[in-house]
Every structure is written in structure tokens, then in C-alpha cells.
N, C-alpha and C positions, 0 to 999 in steps of 0.2 A: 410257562414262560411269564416273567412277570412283563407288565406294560408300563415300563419307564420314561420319561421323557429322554430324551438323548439329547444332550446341544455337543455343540461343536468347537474346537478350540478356534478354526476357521470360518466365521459367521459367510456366508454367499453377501453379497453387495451386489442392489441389482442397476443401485444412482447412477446415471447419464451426464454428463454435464452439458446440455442443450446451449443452445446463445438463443434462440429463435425460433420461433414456431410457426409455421407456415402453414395454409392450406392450401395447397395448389389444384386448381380444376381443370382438367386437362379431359380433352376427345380419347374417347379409349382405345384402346392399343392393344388389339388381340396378340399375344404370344408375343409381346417386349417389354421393355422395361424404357420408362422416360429417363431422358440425358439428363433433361431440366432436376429432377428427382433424384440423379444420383450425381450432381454436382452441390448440390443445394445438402443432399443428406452427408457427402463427405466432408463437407465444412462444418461437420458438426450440428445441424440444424434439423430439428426434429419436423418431419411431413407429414401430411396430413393431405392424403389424396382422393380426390372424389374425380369420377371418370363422367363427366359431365354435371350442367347447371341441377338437373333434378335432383343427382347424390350430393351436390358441393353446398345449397339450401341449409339441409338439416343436418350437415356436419357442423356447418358455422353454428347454429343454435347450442346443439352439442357441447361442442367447443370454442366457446365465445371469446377467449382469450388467445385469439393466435393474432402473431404480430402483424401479420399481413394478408391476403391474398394475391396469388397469382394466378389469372384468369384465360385461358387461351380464349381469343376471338372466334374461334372455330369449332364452337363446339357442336356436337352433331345433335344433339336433344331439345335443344334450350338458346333461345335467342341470348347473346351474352350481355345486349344489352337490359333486355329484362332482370337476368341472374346481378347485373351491376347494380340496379335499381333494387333491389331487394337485399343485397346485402348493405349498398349506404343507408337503407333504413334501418335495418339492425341493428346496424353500428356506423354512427355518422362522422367516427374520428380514425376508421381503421381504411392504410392504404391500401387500393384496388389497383392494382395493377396488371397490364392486360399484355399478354404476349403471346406478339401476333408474326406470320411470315413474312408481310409486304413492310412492316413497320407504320399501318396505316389503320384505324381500327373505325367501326359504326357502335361501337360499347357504349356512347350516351357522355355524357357531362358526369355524372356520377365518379368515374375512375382519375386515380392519381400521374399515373404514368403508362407510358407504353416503351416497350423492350422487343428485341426483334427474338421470336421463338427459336430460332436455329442460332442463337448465341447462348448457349446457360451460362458462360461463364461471365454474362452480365448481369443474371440476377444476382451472383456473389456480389459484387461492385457494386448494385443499387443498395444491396442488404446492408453492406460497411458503410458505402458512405452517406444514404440520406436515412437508414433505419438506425444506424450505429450498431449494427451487431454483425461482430467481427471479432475473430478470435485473432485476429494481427500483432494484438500485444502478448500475447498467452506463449503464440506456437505457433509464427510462422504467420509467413504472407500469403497472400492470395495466389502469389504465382506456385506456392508451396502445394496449396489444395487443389490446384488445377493440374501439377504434375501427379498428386497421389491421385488424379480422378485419369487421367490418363494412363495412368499405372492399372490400376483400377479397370478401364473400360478396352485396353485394347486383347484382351484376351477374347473377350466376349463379342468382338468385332472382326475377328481374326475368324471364332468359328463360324460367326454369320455368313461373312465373304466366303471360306472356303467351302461352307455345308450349301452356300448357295450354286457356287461354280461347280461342284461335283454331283448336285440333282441332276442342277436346271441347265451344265453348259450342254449336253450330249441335244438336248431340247434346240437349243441357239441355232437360227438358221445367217446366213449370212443374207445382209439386203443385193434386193437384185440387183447387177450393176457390177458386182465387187468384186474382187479375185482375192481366196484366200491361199496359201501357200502349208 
């Protein structure tokens, strides 16, 4: 058998075309997937996720060019306001942005903005309009990426709720009091 090269008349293409590169540090989440994470990545925007301040550190060094960070207030490892303080030294121009439950954060003077964590579909909104990365002119609006994330998300919601009610209902007692039918 001779050892030829082979090429191809169809080369593979493996290019992305990203807007934005993010690292989001987020409390980890045994056996799910974050909302913030796949709203953010179906707009096109490349992630970068570290499951607390100790991993989300030496990704940033790593990866010193991402547009932003987005920091949950809550994280279980790592004071956030530390992890804030350690990333504006790294990089004293890059936004910190910290998303939290109450919309009220102790992250330090270090960060840019705060966003309430049970909305992702504001981190789209902060990215267009104070980052300017926004594929709005390209392909569609914002409201476009939040139906394909919806598209997207309610399959895997659907068997959440139902794999949950077909464990855990037989489990379900009714509270004292109550009269069930």
C-alpha cells in the first residue's frame, strides 16, 4: 500500500464566527447545565466557564483576552469579592460584572455592573448595549436569540419537570391539614 497524502475536494472548516468572549464564574452545578451559559452561548458568544473564584483565577491568566467577566456573588469556594479584586488587578480595563439573586452584591468597588442572576436574558442586553457585541445587525434581534434559547431550553425542561414528578411525586406527602381528592 503506498502512503499518499489524500486531500480533499471538501476541505473541513472548523471557523466560528464568535462576537464575544466571556468568562463566566459561576457556583457549580452538579448534573445541570447554566441558563446564563446557554443564553449567552446561543447568541453566538464564545464561554469560558470556571465553576468558581479558584478555577475562574487561572482561566483569566490563561485567557487574558476575553471581553468580559461575569461573576456570580455566590460563589461557594472564593469570597467574590476577593476573586474581583484579583481580577481588576490583572486587567484594570476589563468589565466585572457580578450577577447576583437579590440584585444587591458585597463584590467590593472593583466591579462594573450588577445584573439580577435569574434573568440571562440580560446579560444579552448588557453585552449589545454597553459592550457593543451584538449580532443585531448580522441576524436578528435579541428577541430572535431568546426565542431560539427557548426553543432550545424547553425540551430539557420538560424532561426535568416530568423525570422529576414521576420519581419524586409517589414520594409527595400532602401537608397536614389538607384534603386531597
Amino acid at each position: 500500500m503506498d502512503n499518499k497524502l489524500v486531500t480533499s475536494k471538501h476541505p473541513i472548516t472548523m471557523a466560528r464566527e464568535y462576537i464575544g468572549t466571556i468568562l463566566m464564574v459561576e457556583p457549580e452545578m452538579p448534573e445541570s447545565v447554566s441558563a446564563r451559559k446557554l443564553v449567552v452561548e446561543t447568541a453566538k458568544h464564545n464561554v469560558i466557564t470556571a465553576y468558581g473564584g479558584i478555577e475562574g483565577l487561572p482561566l483569566l491568566k490563561r485567557f487574558p483576552a476575553v471581553d468580559a467577566v461575569f461573576l456570580h456573588s455566590e460563589l461557594n469556594d472564593y469570597d467574590c469579592a476577593k476573586v474581583a479584586k484579583q481580577i481588576r488587578a490583572a486587567n484594570p480595563t476589563i468589565p466585572i460584572v457580578v450577577l447576583s439573586p437579590t440584585g444587591q452584591t458585597r463584590c467590593g468597588p472593583e466591579i462594573s455592573d450588577v445584573l439580577p442572576s435569574h434573568e440571562p436574558d440580560r446579560i444579552l442586553v448588557y453585552l449589545a448595549e454597553r459592550l457593543r457585541l451584538s449580532r443585531t445587525n448580522q441576524q436578528g434581534s435579541l428577541a430572535q436569540s431568546r426565542k431560539s434559547f427557548i426553543a432550545l431550553l424547553l425540551p430539557h425542561l420538560y424532561h426535568e419537570v416530568f423525570g422529576f414528578f414521576s420519581t419524586k411525586a409517589p414520594q409527595l406527602k400532602p401537608a397536614a391539614g389538607t384534603h386531597v381528592r
